[in-house]
C-alpha positions in Angstrom: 161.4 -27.2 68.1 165.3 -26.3 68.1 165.5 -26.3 64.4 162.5 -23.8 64.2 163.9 -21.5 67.0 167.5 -22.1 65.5 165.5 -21.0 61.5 163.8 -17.9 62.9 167.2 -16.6 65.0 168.6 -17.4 61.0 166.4 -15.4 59.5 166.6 -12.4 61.8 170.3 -12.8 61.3 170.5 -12.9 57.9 167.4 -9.5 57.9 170.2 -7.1 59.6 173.1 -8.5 57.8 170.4 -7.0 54.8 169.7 -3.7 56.4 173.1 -3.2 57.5 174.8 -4.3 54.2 172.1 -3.3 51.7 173.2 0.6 51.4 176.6 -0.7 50.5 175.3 -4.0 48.0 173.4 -1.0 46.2 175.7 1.1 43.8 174.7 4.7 43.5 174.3 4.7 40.1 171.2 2.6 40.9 169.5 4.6 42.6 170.5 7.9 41.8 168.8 8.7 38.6 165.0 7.5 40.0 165.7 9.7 42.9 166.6 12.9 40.6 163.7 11.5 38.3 161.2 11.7 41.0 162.0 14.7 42.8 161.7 16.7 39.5 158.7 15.2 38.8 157.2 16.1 42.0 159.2 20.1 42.0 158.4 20.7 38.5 162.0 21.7 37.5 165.0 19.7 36.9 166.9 18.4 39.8 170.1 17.0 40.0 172.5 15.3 42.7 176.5 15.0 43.1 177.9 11.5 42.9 178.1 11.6 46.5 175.2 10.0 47.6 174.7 8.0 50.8 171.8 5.9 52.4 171.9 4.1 55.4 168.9 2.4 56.9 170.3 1.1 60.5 169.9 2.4 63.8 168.4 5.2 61.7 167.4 6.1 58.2 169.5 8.7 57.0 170.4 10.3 53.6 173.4 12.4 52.5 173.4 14.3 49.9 175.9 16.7 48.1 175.9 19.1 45.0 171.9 19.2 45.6 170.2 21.7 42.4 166.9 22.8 41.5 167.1 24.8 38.6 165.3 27.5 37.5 163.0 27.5 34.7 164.0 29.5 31.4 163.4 33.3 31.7 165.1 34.1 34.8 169.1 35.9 35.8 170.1 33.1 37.6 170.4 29.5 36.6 169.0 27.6 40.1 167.0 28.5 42.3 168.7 26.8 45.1 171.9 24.8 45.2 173.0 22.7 48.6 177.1 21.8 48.9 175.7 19.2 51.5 172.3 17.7 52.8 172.2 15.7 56.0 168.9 14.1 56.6 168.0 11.7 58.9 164.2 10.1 59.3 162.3 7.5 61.2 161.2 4.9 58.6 158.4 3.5 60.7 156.7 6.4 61.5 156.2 7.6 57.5 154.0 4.8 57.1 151.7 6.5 59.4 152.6 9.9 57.4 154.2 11.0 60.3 157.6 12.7 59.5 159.9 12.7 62.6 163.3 14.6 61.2 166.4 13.9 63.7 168.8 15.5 61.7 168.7 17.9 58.9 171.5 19.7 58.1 171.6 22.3 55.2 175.3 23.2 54.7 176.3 25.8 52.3 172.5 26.5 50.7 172.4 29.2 48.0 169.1 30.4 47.4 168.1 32.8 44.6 164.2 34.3 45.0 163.7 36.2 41.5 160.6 38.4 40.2 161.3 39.1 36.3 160.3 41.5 34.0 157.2 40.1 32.7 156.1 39.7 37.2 156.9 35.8 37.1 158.7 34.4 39.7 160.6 31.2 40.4 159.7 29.9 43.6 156.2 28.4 42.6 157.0 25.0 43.0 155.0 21.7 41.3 154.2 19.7 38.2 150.5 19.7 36.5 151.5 16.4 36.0 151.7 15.2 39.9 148.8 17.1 40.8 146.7 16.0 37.9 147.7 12.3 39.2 146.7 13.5 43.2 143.4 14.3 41.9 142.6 12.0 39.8 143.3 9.1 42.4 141.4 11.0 45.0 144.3 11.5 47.3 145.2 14.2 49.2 148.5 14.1 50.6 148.2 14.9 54.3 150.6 15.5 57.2 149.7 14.5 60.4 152.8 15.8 62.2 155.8 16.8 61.8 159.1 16.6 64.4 162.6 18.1 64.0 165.5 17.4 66.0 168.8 18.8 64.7 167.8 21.2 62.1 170.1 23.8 61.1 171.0 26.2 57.9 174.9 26.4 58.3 176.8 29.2 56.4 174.2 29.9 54.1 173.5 32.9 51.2 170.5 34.6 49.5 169.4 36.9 47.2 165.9 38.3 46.4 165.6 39.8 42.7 162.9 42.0 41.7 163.1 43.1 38.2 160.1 44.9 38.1 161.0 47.0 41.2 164.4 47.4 40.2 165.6 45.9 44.0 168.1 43.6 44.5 168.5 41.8 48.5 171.4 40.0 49.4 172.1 37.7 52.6 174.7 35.8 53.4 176.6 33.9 56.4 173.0 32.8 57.4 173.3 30.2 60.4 169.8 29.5 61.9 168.7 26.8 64.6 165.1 25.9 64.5 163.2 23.8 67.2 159.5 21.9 66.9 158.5 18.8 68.8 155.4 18.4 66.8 152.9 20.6 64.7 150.9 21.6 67.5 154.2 23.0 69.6 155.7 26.0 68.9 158.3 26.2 65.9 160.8 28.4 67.3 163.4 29.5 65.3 167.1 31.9 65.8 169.8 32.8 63.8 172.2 35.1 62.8 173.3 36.9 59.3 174.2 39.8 57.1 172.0 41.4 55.1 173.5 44.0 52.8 176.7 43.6 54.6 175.0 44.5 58.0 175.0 42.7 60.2 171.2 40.9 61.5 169.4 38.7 64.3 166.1 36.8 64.1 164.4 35.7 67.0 160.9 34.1 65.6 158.8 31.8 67.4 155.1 30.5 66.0 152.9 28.7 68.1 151.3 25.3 66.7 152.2 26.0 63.0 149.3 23.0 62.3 147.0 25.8 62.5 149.2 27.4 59.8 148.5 24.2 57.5 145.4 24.2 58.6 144.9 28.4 57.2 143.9 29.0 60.5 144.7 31.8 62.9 148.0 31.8 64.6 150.3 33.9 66.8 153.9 34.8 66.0 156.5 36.8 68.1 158.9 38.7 66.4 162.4 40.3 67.1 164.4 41.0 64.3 167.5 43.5 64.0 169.5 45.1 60.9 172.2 47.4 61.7 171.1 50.1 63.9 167.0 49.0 63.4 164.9 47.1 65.3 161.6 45.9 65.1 159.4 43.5 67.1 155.7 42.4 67.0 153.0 39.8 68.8 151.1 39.2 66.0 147.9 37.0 65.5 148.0 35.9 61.8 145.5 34.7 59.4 146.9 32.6 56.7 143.5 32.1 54.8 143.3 33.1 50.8 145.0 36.7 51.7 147.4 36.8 55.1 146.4 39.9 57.3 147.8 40.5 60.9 147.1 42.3 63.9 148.9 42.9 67.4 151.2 45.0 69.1 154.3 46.5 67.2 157.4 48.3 67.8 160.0 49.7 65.0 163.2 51.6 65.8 165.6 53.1 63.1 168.0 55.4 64.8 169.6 55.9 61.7 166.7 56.6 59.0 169.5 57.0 55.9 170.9 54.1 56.6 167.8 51.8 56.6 166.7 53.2 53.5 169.6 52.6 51.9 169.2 48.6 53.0 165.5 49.1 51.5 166.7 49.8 48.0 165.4 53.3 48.2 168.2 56.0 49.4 166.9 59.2 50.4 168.5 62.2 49.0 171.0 64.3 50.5 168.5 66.6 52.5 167.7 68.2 55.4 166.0 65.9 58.2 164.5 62.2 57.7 167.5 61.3 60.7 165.8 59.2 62.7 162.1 57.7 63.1 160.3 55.4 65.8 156.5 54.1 66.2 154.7 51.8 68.4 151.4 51.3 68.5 148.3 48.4 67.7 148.9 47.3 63.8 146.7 45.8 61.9 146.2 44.9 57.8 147.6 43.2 55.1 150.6 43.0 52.7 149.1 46.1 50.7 147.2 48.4 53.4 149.2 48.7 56.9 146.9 50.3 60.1 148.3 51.6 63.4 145.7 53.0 65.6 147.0 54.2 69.7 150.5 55.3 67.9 153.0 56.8 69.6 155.6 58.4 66.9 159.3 59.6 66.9 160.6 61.6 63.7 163.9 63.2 63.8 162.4 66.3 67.0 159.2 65.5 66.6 156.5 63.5 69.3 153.4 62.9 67.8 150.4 60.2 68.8 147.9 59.6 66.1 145.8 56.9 64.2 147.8 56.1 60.5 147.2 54.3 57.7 149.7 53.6 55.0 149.1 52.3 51.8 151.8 50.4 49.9 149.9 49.4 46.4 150.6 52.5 44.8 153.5 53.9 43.2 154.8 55.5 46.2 153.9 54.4 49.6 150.7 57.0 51.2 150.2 57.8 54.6 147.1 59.0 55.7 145.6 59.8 59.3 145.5 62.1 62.5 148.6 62.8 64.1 148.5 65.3 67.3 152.6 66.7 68.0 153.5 68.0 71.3 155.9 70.7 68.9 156.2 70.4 65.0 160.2 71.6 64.1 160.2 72.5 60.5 164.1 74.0 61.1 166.0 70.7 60.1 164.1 70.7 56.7 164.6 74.5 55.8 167.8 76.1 55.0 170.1 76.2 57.4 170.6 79.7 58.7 173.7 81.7 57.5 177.0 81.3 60.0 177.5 83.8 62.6 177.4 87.4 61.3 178.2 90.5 62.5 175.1 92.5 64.9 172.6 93.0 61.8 170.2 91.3 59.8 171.5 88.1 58.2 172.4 87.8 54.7 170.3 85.5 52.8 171.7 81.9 52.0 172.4 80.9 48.6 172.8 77.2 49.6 170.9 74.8 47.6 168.0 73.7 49.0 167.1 70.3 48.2 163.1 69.1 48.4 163.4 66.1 46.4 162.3 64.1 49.9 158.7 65.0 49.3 158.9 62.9 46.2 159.0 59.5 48.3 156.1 59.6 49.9 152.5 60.8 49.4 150.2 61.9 52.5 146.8 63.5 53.8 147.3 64.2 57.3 145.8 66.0 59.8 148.0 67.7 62.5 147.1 69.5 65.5 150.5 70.6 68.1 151.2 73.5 70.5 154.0 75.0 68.4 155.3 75.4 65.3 159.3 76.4 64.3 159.9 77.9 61.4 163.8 79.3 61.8 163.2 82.1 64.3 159.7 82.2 64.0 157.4 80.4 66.6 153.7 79.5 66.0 151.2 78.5 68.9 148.3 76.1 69.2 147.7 75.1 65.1 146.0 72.8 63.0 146.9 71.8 59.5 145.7 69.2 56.9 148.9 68.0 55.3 148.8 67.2 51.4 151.6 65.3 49.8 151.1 63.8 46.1 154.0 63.1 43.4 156.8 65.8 45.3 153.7 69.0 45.6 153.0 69.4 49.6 149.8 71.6 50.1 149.7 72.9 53.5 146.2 74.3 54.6 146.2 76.1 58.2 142.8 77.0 58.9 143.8 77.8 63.2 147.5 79.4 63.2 148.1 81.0 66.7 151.2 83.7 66.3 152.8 85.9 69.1 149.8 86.3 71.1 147.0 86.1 68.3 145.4 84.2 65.4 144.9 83.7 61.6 144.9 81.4 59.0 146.6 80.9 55.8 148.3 78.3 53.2 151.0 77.2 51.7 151.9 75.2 48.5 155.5 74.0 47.8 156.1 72.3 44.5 159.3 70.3 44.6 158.4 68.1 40.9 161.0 70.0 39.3 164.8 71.0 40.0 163.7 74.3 41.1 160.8 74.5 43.5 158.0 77.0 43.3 156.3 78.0 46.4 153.0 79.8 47.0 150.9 81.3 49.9 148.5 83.6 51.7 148.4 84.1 55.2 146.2 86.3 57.6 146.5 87.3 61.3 145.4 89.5 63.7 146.0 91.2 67.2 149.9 90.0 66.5 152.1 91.4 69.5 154.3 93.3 67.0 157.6 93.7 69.1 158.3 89.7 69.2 157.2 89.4 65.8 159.5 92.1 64.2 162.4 91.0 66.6 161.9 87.2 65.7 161.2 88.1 61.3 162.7 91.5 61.3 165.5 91.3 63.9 164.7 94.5 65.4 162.1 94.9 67.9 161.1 98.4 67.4 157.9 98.3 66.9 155.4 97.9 69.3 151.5 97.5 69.3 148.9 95.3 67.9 149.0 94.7 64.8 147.3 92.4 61.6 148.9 91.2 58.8 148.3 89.9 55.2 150.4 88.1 52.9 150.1 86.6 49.4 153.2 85.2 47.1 154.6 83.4 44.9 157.8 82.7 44.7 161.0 80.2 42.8 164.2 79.0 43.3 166.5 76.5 45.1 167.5 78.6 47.8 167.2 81.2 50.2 168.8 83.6 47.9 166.9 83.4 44.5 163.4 82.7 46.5 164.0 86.4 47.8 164.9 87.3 44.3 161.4 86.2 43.2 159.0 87.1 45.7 155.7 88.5 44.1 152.9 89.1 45.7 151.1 92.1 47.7 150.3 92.7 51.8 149.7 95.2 53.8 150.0 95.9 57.8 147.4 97.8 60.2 149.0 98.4 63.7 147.3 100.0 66.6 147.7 101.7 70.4 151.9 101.1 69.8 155.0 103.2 69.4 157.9 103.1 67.2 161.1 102.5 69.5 164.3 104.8 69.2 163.5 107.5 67.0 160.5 110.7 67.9 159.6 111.8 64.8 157.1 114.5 66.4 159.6 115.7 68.3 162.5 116.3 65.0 159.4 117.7 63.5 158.5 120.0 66.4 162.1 121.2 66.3 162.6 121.0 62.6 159.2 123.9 62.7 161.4 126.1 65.3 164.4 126.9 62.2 164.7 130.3 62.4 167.6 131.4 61.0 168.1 129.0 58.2 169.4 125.4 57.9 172.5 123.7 57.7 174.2 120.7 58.1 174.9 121.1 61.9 171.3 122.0 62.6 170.2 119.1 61.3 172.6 116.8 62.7 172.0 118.2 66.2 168.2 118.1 65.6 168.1 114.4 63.9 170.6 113.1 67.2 168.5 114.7 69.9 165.5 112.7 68.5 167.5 109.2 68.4 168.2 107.0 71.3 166.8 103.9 73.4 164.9 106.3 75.6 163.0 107.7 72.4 160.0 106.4 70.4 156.9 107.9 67.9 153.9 106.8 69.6 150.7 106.3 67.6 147.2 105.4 67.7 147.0 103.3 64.2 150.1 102.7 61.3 149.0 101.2 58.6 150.7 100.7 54.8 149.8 98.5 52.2 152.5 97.1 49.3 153.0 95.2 46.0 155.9 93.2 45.4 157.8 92.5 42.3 160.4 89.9 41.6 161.4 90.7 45.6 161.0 94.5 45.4 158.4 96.3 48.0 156.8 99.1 46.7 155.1 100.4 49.4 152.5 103.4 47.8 151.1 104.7 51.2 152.0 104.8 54.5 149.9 106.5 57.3 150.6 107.1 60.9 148.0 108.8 63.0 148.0 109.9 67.1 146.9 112.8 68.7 150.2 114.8 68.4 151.4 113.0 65.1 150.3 112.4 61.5 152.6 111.3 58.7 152.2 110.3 55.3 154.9 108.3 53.0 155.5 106.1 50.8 158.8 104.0 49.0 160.4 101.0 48.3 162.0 98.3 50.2 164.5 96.0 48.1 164.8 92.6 49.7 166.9 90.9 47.8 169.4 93.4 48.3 168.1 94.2 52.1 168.3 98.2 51.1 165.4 100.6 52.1 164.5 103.6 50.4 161.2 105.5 52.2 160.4 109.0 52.2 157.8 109.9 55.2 156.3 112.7 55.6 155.0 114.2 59.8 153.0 116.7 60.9 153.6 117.3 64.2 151.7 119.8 66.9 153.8 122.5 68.0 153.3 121.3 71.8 154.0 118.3 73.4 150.2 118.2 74.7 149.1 118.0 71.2 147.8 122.1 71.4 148.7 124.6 69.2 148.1 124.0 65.7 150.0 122.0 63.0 154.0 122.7 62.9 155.8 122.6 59.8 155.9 119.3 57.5 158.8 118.3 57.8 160.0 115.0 55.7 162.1 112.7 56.9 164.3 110.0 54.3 164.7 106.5 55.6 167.8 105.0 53.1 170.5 101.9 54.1 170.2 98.7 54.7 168.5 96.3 57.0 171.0 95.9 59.1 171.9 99.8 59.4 169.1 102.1 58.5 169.6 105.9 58.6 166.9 108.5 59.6 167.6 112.0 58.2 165.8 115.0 57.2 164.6 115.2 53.4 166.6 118.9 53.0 165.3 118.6 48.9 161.8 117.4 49.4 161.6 120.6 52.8 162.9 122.8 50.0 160.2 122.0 47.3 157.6 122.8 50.6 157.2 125.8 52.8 160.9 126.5 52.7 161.2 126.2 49.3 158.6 129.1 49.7 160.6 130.8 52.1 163.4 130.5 49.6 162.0 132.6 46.8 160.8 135.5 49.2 164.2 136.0 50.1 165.5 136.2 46.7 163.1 138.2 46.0 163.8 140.6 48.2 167.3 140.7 47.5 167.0 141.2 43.7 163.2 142.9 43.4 161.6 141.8 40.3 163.1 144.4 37.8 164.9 141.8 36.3 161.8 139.8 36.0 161.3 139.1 32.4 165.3 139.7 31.5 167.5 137.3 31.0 169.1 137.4 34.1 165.7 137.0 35.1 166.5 133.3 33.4 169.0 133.0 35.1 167.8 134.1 38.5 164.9 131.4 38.1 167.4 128.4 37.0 169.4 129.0 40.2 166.4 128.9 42.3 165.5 125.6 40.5 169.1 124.1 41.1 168.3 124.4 44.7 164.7 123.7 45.3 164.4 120.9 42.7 167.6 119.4 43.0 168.4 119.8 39.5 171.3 121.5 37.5 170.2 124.9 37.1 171.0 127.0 33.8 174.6 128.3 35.0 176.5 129.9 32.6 179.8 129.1 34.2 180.7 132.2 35.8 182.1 132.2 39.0 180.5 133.1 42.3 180.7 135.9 44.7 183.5 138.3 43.0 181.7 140.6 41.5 184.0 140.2 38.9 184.6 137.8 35.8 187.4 135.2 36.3 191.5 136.3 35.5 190.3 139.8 35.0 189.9 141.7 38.5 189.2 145.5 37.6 186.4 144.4 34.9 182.9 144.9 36.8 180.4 142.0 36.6 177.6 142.0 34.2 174.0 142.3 35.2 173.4 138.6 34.8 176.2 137.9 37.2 175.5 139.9 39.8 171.7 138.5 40.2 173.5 135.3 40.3 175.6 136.3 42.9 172.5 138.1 45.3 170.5 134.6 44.4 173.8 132.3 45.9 173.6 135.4 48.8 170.5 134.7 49.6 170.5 130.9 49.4 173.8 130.9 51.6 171.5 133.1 53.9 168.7 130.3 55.0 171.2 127.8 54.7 172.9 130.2 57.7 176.2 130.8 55.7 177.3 134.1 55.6 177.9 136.4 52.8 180.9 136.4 51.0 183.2 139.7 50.7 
């Protein structure tokens, strides 16, 4: 009985002098080449392994393994698709015969990983041989795991790059260090780590519940928090792993710094105006291609929105669709800025480039409802708008526009395909509080009244500047019940129609300044004009004003590119202030400068072609008779009345005026010709109240 006890203690003996020793009795070069013979077999590419190679069997199975490779197959930029400087792994024999893997220790030190897409849309990281599946289905089995524990598993200092050829992209990480947890399949795998991805610095937090359910393509849930740079993003996701994955759950995303992210993304924005800052939470829901978020709450640059969206990533640019309500839509950040501080006047126009190549990223149909609307100094109320982007054109259609107290409609078409964008529109509105309007478009808040407008242009360029310089297009105005503030016009008519004893320069500068003044205005019942517009030039054919004591005509040009003003109007006013006593005389009035400092004067050469004009010729007449009628000094009686009426140059023959006499030669008497002259220049001096010359 002692010999058998002594045998079997023997044996066991002489078993873990084998386990312990057999690892050592076992050169590499042994076992080496099967193990890189199978492992290609089974990956479908070649493998290889450093001479470094280590097995040990007791207290527990472990491998070590250095200069680890799978290559890549021909056709790809880079020559492996993953290469380890050192692989610890450490397994429990015993339990693989039940196919259950229990992993104590795996250690990836210094993995490079290379995930490629090339040209032709193949990509490297479809792993397996015909050959062993072929042999799997041909024997009937069907390699299943029936759990899987990890102890000490770790990626330590580890790199990778995603290559997309197709897309052009290009994703690098590096200084990867992650820890991940799971005590069996149905336990959570949790995992955390730390890296830099495009040299920014990152932080996963992910943790899946029972990732058998994974295996399994059923559903599962996943909590994410993952940061890059400034940008954060988190989710509680149920996901379906089946034949297409799809999500749904809760979501949050946060980039402070909306440049800078897109820059990470492989697609920079341009240099333009606005896309700062953007932030969303809501429900989300979809798939790789088609992404929902329904119960939205959205952040972009000054803008709070809520809404249902819908983006679409299949297509060559990404497409949002949807509803989106904004407490305020600012347009100012993605217009031109405004020109620096100026002296009091209206601003010049910018010349700065605008630059609208951010409507090129992204296509849209959206429709927006919000309480205001900012367009530079302009302020819209309670609007709706369906929102067109596609390929860098943004149609705009605005069927509810509120605007300084009423409504309208109207559209607007920006094509930003090319360098230099085109724009077009039409836009309507009525029972507009003109004072607010005028001092918010105009910058003077002079006119007051209800009032409705049209608009339709078209219009080019790249900024402020040459858009002005291109405007066409036609409008008109109809205001009612309002005034015109500091300047009477009936009243410089009333007193223009009480000249008695002729005009001159100080009559009319006493009669234009009594008319001007903050305490003045030209009430009216209805002003209305209509214009054309050519490559930024108004012409402006009629203008009518109408009230009980006032009715003007007129009609002129307004140059905008230039800002200059050129309008010749034309009152009637009633002789009293109570609107009795007939018509007094016409008396037009010349609005010339700029926009920034009109002047208001009386026409003198338009009053003289009128009833003055009239007045004019009397008292020549009267001076001369008509004996001289049909003589030449008749001629030249008739070109001197022109010169002054007409504004022309007259027929003058050169002599001098008011002598009586020719020029050098004092005792010679005037001819007949010169002394009509000199009664004509008598007479004009007269009603201009100069007084005869001795």
């Amino acid at each position: 009985m002692k010999k058998i006890i002594f045998g079997l203690i023997a044996l066991l003996a002489i078993g873990v002098a084998v386990v312990l020793l057999l690892p050592q009795l076992i050169p590499v070069s042994t076992y080496k080449p099967t193990l890189e013979e199978k492992a290609s077999e089974a990956l479908g590419r070649s493998v290889t392994i450093g001479d470094d190679l280590s097995i040990k069997i007791f207290p527990k199975a472990a491998f070590r393994v250095t200069q680890l490779q799978v290559d890549n197959p021909a056709g790809f930029s880079t020559p492996y698709l993953m290469r380890v400087e050192k692989a610890e792994i450490g397994v429990d024999l015993f339990k693989l015969l039940s196919k259950e893997v229990e992993i104590n220790r795996f250690v990836l030190t210094g993995p490079d990983i290379n995930i490629e897409k090339n040209k032709s849309g193949a990509v490297n990281y479809e792993l397996g041989s015909d050959k062993a599946t072929d042999n799997e289905e041909a024997s009937g089995e069907n390699p299943e795991l029936n759990d899987l524990r990890l102890g000490d598993v770790r990626i330590v200092d580890g790199k990778a790059n995603y290559i997309d050829a197709v897309a052009k992209q290009n994703f690098a990480m590096d200084d990867i260090d992650v820890d991940i947890t799971l005590t069996s399949l149905e336990t959570p795998f949790d995992a955390k780590g730390t890296m830099n991805f495009q040299g920014e610095p990152a932080r996963l937090d992910l943790v899946m519940t029972t990732p058998g359910k994974v295996l399994r393509k059923e559903e599962t849930n996943m909590k994410l928090a993952l940061d890059v740079g400034d940008t954060s993003m988190g989710g509680d996701l149920k996901i379906n792993f089946g034949d297409k994955v799809s999500f749904s759950g809760p979501v949050n995303f946060n980039a402070p710094n909306l440049p800078a992210l897109a820059a990470l993304a492989g697609s920079p924005l341009p240099e333009a105006p606005g896309f700062d800052k953007f932030s969303v939470s809501g429900q989300l829901s979809g798939n790789p291609d088609l992404i929902n978020l329904s119960g939205a709450t959205i952040k972009f640059d000054d803008v709070n929105a809520t809404g249902d969206l819908r983006l679409a990533l299949s297509g060559a640019r990404p497409k949002a669709t949807g509803t989106i309500r904004a407490e305020a839509l600012d347009l100012r950040p993605y217009l031109p800025p405004p020109p620096a501080d100026t002296p009091a006047g209206f601003p010049a126009w910018s010349s700065e480039k605008m630059d609208l190549s951010s409507l090129r990223t992204i296509d849209a149909d959206l429709a927006i409802s919000t309480a205001n609307i900012y367009v530079n100094d302009i302020v819209f109320g309670e609007s709706e708008m369906t929102l067109k982007i596609q390929n860098g054109r943004m149609t705009a259609d605005i069927p509810k526009m509120a605007m300084y107290e009423g409504n309208g409609s109207g559209r607007m078409v920006v094509n930003a395909r090319s360098n230099v964008p085109s724009f077009a529109g039409n836009f309507t509105m009525s029972k507009v509080n003109a004072e607010p309007f005028c001092l918010d478009v105009l910058k003077t808040g002079n006119l007051l009244g209800l009032g409705g407008f049209n608009f339709n242009f078209t219009a080019s360029g790249a900024s402020q500047a040459a858009i002005m310089s291109s405007l066409d297009g036609n409008g008109g105005f109809d205001v009612n019940d309002g005034a015109l503030k500091g300047f009477n016009i009936a009243k410089l008519a009333r007193t223009a129609s009480g000249f008695k004893e002729g005009i001159n320069p100080a009559t009319i500068t006493n009669a234009i300044s009594s008319v001007q003044g903050s305490g003045e205005s030209t009430d009216f019942s209805s002003f209305l004009s209509k214009f054309t517009m050519t490559n930024g030039v108004m012409n402006v054919p009629t203008i009518n004003m109408d009230s009980p004591i006032l009715n003007m005509i007129g009609s002129g040009t307004i140059d905008l590119p230039n800002q200059t003003i050129d309008l010749r109007l034309e009152p009637t006013a009633s002789l009293n202030a109570d609107g009795s006593g007939g018509n007094g005389l016409k008396v037009p009035v010349r609005v010339t400068g700029t926009f920034s400092a009109p002047k208001v004067a009386v026409d003198v050469q338009s009053l003289l072609r009128g009833a003055a004009g009239k007045r004019l010729r009397g008292v020549i007449d009267g001076a001369v008779g008509d004996k001289l009628k049909d003589s030449p000094a008749g001629g030249l009686l008739n070109g001197v009345l022109d010169n002054a009426i007409g504004g022309g140059t007259g027929n003058n023959s050169g002599s001098d005026s008011g002598t009586g006499t020719k020029e050098g030669d004092d005792k010679k008497p005037a001819s007949a010709e010169e002394q009509v002259e000199e009664a004509a220049k008598n007479a004009i001096g007269s009603l201009f109240g100069r007084k005869k010359k001795k």
